[in-house]
mmCIF file as Biopython writes it, N, C-alpha, C and O atoms, coordinates in Angstrom:
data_model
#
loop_
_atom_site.group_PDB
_atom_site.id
_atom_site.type_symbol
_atom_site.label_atom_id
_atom_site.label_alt_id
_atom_site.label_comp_id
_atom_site.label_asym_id
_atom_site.label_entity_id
_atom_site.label_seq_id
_atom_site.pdbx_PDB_ins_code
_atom_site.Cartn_x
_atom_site.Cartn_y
_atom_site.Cartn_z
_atom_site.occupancy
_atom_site.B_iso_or_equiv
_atom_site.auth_seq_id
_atom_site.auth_asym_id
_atom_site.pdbx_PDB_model_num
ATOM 1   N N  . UNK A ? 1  ? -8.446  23.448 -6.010  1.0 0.0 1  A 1 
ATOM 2   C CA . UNK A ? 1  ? -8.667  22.482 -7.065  1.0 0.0 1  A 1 
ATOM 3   C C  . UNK A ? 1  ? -8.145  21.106 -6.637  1.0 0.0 1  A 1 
ATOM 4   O O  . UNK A ? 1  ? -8.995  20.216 -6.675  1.0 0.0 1  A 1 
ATOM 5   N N  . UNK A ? 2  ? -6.878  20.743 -6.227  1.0 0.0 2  A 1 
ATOM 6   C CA . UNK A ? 2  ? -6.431  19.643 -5.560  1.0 0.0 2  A 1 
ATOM 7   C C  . UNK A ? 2  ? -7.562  19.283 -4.378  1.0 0.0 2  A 1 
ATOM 8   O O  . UNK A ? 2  ? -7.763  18.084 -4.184  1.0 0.0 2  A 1 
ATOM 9   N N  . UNK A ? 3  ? -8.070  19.940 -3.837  1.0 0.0 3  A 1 
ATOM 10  C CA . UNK A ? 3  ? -8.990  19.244 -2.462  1.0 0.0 3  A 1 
ATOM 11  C C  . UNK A ? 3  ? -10.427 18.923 -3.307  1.0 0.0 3  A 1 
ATOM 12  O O  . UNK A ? 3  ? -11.297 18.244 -2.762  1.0 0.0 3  A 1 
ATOM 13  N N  . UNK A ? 4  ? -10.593 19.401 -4.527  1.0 0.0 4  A 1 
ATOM 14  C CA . UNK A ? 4  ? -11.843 18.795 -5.258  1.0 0.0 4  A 1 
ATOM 15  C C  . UNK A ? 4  ? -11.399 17.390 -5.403  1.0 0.0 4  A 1 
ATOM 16  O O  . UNK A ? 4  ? -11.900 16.354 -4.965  1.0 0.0 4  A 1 
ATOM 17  N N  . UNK A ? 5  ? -10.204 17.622 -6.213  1.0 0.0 5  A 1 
ATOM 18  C CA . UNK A ? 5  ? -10.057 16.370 -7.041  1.0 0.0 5  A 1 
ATOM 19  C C  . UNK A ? 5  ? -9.677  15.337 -5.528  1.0 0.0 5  A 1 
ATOM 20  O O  . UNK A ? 5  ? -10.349 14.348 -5.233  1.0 0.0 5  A 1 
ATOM 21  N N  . UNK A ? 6  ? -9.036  15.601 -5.092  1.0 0.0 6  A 1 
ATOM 22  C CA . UNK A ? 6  ? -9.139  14.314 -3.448  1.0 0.0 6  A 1 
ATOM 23  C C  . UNK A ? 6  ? -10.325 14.134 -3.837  1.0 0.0 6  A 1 
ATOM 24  O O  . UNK A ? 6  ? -10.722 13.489 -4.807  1.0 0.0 6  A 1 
ATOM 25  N N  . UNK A ? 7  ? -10.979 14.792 -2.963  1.0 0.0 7  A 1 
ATOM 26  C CA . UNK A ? 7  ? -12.530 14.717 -2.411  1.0 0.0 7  A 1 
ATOM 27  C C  . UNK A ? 7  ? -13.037 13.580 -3.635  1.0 0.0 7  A 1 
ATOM 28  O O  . UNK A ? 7  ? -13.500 12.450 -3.481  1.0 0.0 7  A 1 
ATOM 29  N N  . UNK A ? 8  ? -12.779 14.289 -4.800  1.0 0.0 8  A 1 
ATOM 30  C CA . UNK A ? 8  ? -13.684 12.900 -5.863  1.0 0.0 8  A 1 
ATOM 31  C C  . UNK A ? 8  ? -12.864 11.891 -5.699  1.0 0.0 8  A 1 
ATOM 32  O O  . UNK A ? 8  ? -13.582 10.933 -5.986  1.0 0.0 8  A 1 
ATOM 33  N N  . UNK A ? 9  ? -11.888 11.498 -5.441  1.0 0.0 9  A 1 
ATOM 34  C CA . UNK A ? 9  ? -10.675 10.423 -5.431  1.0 0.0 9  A 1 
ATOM 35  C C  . UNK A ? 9  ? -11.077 9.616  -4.271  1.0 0.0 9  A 1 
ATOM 36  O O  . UNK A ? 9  ? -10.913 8.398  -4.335  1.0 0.0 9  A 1 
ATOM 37  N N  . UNK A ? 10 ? -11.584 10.148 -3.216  1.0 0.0 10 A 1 
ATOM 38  C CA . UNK A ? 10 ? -11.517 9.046  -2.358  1.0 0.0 10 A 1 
ATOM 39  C C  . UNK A ? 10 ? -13.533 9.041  -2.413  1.0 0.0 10 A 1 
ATOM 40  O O  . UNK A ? 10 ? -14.085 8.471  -1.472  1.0 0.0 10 A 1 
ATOM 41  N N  . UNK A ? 11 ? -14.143 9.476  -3.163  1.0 0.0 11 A 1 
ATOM 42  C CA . UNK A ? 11 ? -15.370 8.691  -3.154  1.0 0.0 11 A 1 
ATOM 43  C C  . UNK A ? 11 ? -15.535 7.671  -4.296  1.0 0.0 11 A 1 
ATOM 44  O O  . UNK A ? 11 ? -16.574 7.188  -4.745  1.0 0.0 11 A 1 
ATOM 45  N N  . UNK A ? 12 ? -14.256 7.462  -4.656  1.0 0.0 12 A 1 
ATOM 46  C CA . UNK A ? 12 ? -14.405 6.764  -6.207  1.0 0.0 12 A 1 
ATOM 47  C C  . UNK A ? 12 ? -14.883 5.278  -5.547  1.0 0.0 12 A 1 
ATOM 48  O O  . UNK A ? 12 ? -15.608 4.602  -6.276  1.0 0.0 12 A 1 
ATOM 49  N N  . UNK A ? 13 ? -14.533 4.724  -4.231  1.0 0.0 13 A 1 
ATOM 50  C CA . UNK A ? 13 ? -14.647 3.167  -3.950  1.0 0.0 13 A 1 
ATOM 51  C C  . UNK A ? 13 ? -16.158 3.162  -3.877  1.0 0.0 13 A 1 
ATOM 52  O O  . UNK A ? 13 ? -16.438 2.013  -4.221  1.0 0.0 13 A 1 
ATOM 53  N N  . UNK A ? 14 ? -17.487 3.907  -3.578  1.0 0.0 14 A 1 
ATOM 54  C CA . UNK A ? 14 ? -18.298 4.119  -3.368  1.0 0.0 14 A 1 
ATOM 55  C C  . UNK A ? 14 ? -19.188 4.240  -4.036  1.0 0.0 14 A 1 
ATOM 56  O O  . UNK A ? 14 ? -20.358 4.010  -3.730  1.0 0.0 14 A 1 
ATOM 57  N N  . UNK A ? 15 ? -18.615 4.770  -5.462  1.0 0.0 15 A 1 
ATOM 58  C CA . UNK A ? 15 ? -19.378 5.649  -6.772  1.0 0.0 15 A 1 
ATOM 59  C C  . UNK A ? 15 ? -19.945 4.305  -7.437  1.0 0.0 15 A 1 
ATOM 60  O O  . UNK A ? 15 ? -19.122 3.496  -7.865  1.0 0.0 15 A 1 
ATOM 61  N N  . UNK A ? 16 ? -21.407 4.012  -7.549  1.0 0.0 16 A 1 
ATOM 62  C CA . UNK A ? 16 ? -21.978 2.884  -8.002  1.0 0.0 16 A 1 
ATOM 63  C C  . UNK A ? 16 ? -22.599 4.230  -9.496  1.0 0.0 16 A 1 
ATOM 64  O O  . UNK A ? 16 ? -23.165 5.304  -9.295  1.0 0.0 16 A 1 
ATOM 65  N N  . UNK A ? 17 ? -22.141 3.503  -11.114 1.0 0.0 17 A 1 
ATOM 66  C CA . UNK A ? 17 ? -21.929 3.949  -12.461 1.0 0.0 17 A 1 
ATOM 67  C C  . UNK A ? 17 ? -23.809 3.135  -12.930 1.0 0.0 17 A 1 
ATOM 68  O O  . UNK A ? 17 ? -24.315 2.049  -12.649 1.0 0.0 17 A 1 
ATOM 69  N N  . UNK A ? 18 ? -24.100 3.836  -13.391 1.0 0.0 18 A 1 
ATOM 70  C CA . UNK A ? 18 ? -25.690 3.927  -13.814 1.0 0.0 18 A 1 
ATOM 71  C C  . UNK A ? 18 ? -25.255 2.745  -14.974 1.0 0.0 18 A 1 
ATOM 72  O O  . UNK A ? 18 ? -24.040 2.624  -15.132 1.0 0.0 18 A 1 
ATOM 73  N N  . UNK A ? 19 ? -25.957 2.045  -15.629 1.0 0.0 19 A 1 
ATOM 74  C CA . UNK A ? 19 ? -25.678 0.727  -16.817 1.0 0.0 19 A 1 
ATOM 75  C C  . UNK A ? 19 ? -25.558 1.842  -17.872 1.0 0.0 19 A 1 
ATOM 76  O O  . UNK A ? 19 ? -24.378 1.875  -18.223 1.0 0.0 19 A 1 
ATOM 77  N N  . UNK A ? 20 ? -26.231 2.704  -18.478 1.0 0.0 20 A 1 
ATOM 78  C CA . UNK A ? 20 ? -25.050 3.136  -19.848 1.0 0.0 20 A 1 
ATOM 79  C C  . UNK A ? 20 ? -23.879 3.601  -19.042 1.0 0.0 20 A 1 
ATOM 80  O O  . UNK A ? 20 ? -22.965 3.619  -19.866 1.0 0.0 20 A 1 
ATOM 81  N N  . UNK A ? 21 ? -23.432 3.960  -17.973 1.0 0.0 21 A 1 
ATOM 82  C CA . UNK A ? 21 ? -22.054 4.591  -17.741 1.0 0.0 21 A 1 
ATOM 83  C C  . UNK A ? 21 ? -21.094 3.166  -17.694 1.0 0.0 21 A 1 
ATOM 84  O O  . UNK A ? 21 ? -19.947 3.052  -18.129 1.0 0.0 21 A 1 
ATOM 85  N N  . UNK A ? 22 ? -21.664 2.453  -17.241 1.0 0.0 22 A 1 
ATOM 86  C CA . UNK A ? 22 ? -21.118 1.158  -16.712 1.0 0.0 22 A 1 
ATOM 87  C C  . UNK A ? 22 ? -20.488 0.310  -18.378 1.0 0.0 22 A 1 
ATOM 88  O O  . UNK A ? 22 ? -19.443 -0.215 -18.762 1.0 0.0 22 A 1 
ATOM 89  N N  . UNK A ? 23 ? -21.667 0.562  -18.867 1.0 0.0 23 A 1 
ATOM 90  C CA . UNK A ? 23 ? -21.509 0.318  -19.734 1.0 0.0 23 A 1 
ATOM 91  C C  . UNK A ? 23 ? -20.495 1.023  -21.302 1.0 0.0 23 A 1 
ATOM 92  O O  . UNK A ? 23 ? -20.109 0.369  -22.271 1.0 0.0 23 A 1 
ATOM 93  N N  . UNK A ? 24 ? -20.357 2.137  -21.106 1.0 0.0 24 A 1 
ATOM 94  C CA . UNK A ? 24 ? -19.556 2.956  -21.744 1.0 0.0 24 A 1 
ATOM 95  C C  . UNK A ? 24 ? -17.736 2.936  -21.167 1.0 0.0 24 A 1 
ATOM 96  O O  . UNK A ? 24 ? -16.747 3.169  -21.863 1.0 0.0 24 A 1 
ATOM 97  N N  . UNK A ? 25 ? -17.789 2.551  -19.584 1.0 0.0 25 A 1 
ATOM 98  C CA . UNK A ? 25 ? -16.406 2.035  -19.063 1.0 0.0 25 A 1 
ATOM 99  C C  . UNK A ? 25 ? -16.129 1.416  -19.674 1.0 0.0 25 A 1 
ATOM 100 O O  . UNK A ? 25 ? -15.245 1.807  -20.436 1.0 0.0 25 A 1 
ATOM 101 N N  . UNK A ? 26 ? -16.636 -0.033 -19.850 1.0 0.0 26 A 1 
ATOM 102 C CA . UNK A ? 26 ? -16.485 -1.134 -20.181 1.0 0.0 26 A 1 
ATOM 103 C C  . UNK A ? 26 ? -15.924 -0.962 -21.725 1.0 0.0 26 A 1 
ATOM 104 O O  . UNK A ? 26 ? -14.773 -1.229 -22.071 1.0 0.0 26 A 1 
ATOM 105 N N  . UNK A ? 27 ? -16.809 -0.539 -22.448 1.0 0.0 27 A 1 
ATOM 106 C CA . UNK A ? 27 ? -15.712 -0.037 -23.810 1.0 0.0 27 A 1 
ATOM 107 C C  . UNK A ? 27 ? -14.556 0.690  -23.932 1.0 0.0 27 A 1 
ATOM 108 O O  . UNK A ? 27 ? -13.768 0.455  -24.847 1.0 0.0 27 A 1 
ATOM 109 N N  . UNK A ? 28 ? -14.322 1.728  -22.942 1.0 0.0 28 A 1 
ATOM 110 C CA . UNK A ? 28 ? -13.467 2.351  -23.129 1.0 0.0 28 A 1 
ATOM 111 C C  . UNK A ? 28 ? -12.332 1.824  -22.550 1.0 0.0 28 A 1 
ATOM 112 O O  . UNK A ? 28 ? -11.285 1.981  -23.178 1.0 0.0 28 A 1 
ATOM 113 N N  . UNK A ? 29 ? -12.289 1.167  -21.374 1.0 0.0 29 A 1 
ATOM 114 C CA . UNK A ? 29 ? -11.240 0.190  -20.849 1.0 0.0 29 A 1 
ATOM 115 C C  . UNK A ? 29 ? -11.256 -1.230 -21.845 1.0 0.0 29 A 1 
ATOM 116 O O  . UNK A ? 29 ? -10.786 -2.236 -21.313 1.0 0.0 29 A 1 
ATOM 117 N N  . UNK A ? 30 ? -11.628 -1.324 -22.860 1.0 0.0 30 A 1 
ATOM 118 C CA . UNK A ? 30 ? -11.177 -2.726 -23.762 1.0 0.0 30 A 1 
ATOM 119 C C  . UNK A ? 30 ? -10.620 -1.590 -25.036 1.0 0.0 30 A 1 
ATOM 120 O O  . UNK A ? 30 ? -9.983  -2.139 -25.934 1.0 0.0 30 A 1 
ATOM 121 N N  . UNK A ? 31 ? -10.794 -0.260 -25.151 1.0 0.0 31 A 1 
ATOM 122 C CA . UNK A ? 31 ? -9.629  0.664  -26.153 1.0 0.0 31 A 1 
ATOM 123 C C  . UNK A ? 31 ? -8.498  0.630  -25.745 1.0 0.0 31 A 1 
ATOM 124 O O  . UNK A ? 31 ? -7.579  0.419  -26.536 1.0 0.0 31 A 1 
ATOM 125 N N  . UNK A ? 32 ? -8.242  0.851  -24.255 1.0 0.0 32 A 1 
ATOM 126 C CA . UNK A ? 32 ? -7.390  1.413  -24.351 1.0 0.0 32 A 1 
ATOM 127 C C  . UNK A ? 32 ? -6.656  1.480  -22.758 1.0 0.0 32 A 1 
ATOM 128 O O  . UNK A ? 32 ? -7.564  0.905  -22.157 1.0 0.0 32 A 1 
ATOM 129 N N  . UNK A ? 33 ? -5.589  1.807  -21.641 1.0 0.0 33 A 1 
ATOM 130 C CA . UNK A ? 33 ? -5.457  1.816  -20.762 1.0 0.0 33 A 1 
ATOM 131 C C  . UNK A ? 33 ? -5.818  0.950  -19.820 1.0 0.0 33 A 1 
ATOM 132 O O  . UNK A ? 33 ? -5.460  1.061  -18.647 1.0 0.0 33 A 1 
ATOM 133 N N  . UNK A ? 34 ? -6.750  -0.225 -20.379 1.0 0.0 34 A 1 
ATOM 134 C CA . UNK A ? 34 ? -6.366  -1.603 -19.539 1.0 0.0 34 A 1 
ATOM 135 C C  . UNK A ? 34 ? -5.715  -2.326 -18.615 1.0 0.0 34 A 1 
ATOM 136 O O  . UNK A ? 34 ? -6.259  -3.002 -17.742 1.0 0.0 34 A 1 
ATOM 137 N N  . UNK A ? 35 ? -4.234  -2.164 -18.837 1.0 0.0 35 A 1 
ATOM 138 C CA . UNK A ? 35 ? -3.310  -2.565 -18.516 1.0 0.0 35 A 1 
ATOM 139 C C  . UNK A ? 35 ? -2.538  -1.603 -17.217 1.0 0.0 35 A 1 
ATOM 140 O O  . UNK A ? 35 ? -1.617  -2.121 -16.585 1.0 0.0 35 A 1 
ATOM 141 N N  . UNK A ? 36 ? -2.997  -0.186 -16.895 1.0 0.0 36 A 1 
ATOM 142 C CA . UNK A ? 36 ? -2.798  0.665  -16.492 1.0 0.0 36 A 1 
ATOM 143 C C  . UNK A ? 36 ? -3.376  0.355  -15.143 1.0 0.0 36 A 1 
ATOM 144 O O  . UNK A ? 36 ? -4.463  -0.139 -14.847 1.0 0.0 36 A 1 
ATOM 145 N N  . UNK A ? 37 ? -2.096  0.884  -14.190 1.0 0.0 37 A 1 
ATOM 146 C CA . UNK A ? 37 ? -2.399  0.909  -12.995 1.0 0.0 37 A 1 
ATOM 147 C C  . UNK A ? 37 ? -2.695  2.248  -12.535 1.0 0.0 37 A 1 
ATOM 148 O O  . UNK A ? 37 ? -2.365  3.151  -13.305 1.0 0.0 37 A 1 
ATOM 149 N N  . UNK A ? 38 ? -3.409  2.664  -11.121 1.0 0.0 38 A 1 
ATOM 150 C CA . UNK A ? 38 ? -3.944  3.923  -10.613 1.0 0.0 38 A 1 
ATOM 151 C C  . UNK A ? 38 ? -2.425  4.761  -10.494 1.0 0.0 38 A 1 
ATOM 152 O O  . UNK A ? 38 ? -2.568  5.981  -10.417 1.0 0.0 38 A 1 
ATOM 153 N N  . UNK A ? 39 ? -1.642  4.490  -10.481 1.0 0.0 39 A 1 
ATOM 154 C CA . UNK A ? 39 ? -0.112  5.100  -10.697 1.0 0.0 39 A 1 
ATOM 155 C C  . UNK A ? 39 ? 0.406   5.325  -11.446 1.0 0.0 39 A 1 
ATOM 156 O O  . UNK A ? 39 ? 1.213   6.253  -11.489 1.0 0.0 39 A 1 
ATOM 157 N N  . UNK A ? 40 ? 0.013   4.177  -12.776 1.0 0.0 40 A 1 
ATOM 158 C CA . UNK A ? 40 ? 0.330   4.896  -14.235 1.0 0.0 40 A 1 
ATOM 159 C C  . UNK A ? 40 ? -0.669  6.313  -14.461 1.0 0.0 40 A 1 
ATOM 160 O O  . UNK A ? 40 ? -0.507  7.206  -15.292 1.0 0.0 40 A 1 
ATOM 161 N N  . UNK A ? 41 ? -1.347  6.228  -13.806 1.0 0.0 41 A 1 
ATOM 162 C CA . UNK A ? 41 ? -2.418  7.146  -14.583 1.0 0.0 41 A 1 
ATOM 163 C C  . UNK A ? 41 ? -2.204  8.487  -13.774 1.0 0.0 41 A 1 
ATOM 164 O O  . UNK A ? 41 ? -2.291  9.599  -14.294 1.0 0.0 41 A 1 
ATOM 165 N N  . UNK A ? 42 ? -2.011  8.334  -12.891 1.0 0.0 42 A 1 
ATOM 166 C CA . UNK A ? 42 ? -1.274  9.773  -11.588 1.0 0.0 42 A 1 
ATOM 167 C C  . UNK A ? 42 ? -0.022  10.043 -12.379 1.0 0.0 42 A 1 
ATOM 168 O O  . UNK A ? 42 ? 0.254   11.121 -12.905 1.0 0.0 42 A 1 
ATOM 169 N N  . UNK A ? 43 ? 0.585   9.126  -12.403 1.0 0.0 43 A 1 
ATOM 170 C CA . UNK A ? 43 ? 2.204   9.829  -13.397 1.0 0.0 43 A 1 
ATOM 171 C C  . UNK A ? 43 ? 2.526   10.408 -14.675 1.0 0.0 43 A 1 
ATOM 172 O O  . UNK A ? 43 ? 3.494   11.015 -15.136 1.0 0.0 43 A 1 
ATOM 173 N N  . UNK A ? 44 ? 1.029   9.898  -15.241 1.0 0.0 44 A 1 
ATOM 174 C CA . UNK A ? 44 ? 0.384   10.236 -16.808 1.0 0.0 44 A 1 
ATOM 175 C C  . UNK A ? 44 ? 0.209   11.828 -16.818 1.0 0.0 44 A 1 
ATOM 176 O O  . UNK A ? 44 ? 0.704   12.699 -17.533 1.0 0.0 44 A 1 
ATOM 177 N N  . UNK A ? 45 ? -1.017  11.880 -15.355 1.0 0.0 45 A 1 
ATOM 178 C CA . UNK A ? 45 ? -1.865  13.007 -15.929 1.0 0.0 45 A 1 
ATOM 179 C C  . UNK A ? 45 ? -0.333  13.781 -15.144 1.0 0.0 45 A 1 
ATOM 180 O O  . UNK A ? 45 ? 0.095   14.554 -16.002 1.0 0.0 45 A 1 
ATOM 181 N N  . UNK A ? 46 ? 0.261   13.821 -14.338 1.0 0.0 46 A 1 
ATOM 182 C CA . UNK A ? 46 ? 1.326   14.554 -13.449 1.0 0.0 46 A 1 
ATOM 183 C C  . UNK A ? 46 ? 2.258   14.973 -14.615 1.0 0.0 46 A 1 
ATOM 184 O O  . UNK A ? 46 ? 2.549   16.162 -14.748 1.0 0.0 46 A 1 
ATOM 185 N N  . UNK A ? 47 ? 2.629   14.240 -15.276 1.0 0.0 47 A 1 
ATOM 186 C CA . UNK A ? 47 ? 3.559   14.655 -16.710 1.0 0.0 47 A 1 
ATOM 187 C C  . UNK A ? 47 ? 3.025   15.772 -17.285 1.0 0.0 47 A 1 
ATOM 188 O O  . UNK A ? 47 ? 3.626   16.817 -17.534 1.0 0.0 47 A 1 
ATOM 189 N N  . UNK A ? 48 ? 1.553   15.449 -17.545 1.0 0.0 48 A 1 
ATOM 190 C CA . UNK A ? 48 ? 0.409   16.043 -18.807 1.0 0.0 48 A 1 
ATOM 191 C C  . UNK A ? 48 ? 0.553   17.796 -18.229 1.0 0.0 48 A 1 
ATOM 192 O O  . UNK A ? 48 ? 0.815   18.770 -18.934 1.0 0.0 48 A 1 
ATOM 193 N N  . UNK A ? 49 ? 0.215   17.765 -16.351 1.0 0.0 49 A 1 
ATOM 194 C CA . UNK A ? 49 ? 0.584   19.079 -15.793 1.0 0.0 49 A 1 
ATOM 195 C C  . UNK A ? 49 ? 1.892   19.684 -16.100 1.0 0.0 49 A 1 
ATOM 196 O O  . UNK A ? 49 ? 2.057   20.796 -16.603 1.0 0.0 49 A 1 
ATOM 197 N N  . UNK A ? 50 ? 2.811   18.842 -15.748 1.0 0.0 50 A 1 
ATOM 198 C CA . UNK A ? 50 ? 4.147   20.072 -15.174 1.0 0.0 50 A 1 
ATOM 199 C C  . UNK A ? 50 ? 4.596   20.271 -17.029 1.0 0.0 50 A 1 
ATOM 200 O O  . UNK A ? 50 ? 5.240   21.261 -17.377 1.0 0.0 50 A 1 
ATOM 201 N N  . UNK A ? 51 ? 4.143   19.180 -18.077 1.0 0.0 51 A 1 
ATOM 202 C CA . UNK A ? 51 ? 5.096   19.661 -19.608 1.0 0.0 51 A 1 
ATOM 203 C C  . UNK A ? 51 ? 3.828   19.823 -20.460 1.0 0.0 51 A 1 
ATOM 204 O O  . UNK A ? 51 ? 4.175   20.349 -21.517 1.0 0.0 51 A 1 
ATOM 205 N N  . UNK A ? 52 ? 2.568   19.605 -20.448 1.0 0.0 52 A 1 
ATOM 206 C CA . UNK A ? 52 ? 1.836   20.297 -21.345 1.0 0.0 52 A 1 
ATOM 207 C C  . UNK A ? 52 ? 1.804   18.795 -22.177 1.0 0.0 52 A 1 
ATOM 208 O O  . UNK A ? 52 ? 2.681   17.974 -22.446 1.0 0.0 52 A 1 
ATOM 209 N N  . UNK A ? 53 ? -0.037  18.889 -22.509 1.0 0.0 53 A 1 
ATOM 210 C CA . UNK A ? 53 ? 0.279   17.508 -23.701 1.0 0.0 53 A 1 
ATOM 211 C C  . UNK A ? 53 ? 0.516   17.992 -24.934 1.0 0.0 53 A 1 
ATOM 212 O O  . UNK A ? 53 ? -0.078  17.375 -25.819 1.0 0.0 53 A 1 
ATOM 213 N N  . UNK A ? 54 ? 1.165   18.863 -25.274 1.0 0.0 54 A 1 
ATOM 214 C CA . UNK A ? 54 ? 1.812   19.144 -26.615 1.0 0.0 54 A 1 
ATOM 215 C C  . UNK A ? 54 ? 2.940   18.423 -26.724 1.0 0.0 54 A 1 
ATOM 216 O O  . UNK A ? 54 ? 3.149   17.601 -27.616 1.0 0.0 54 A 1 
ATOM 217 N N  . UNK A ? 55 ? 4.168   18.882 -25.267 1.0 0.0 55 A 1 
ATOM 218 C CA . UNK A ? 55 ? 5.322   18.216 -25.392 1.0 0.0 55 A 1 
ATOM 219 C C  . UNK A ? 55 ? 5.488   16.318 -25.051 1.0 0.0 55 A 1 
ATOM 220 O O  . UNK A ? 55 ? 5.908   15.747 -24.045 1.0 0.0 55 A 1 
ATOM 221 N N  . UNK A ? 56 ? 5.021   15.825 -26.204 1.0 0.0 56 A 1 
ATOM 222 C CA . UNK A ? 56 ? 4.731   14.625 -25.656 1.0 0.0 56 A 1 
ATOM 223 C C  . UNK A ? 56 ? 6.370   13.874 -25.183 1.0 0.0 56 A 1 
ATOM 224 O O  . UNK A ? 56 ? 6.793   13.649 -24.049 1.0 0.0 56 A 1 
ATOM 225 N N  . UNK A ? 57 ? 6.893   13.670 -26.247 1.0 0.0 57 A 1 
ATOM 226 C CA . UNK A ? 57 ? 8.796   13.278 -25.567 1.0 0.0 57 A 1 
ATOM 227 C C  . UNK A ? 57 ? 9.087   13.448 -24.398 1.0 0.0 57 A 1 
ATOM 228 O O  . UNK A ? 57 ? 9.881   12.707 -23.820 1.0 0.0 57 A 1 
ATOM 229 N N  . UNK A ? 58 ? 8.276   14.840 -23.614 1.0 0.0 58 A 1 
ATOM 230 C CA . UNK A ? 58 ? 8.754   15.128 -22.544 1.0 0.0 58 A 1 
ATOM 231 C C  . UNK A ? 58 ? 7.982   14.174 -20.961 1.0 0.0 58 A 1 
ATOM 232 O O  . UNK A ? 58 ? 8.465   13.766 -19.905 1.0 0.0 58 A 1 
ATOM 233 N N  . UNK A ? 59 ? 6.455   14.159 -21.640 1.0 0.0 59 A 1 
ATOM 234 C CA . UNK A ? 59 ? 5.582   13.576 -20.939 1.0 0.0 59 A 1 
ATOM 235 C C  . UNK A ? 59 ? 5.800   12.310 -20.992 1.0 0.0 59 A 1 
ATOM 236 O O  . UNK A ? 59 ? 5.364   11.804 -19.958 1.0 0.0 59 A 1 
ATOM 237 N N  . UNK A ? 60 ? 6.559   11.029 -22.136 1.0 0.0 60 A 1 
ATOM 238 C CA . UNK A ? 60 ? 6.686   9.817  -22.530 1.0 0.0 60 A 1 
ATOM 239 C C  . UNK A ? 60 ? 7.916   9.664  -21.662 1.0 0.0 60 A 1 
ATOM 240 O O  . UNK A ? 60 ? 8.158   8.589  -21.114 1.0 0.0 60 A 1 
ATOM 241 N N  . UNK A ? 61 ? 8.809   10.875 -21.508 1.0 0.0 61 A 1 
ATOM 242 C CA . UNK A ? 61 ? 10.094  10.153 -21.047 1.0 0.0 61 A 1 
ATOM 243 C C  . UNK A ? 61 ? 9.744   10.119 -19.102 1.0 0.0 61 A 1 
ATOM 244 O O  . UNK A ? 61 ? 10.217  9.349  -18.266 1.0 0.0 61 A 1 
ATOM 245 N N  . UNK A ? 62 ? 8.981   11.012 -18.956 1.0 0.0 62 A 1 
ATOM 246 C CA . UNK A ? 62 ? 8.632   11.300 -17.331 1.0 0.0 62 A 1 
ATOM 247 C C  . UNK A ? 62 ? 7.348   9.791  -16.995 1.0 0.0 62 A 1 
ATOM 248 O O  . UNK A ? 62 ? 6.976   9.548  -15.847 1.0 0.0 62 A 1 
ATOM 249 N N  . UNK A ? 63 ? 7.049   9.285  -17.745 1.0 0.0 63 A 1 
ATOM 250 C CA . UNK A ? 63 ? 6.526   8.558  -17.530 1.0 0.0 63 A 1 
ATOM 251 C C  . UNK A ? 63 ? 6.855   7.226  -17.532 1.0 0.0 63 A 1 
ATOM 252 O O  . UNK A ? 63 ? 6.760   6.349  -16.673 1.0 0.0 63 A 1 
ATOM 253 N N  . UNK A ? 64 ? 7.411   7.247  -19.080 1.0 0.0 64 A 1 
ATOM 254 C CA . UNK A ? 64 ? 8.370   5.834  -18.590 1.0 0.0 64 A 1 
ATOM 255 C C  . UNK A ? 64 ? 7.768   4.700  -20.118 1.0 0.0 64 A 1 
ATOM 256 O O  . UNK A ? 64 ? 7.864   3.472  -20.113 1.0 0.0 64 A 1 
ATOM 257 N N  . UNK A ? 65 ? 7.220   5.479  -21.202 1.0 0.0 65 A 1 
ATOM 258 C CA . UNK A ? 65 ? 6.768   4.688  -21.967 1.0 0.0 65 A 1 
ATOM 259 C C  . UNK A ? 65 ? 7.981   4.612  -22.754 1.0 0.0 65 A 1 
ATOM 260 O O  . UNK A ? 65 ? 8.034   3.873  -23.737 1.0 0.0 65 A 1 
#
């Protein structure tokens, strides 16, 4: 599962998004995570693994919000 998710990770510089996808980014990055760097979002989902998104306190404090 980790060598999938690489594998999609490093074709992401490449991945040209069809205009509704392009277009559906574009909304969803003016909701929300904007401001978020590719490291916030590795440390996000890395929390979300090792404590479960139930335990959020646990995931907020490993992250740093």
């Amino acid at each position: 599962m980790l060598a999938e998710a690489e594998a999609v990770e490093a074709s992401l510089p490449t991945l040209v998004l069809s205009a509704k996808d392009e277009k559906e980014k574009k909304k969803l990055m003016e909701e929300g995570f904007g401001d978020w760097t590719r490291k916030d979002y590795r440390a996000f989902t890395a929390a979300l693994e090792q404590f479960g998104r139930k335990d959020r306190e646990a995931v907020f404090r490993q992250v740093g919000v």
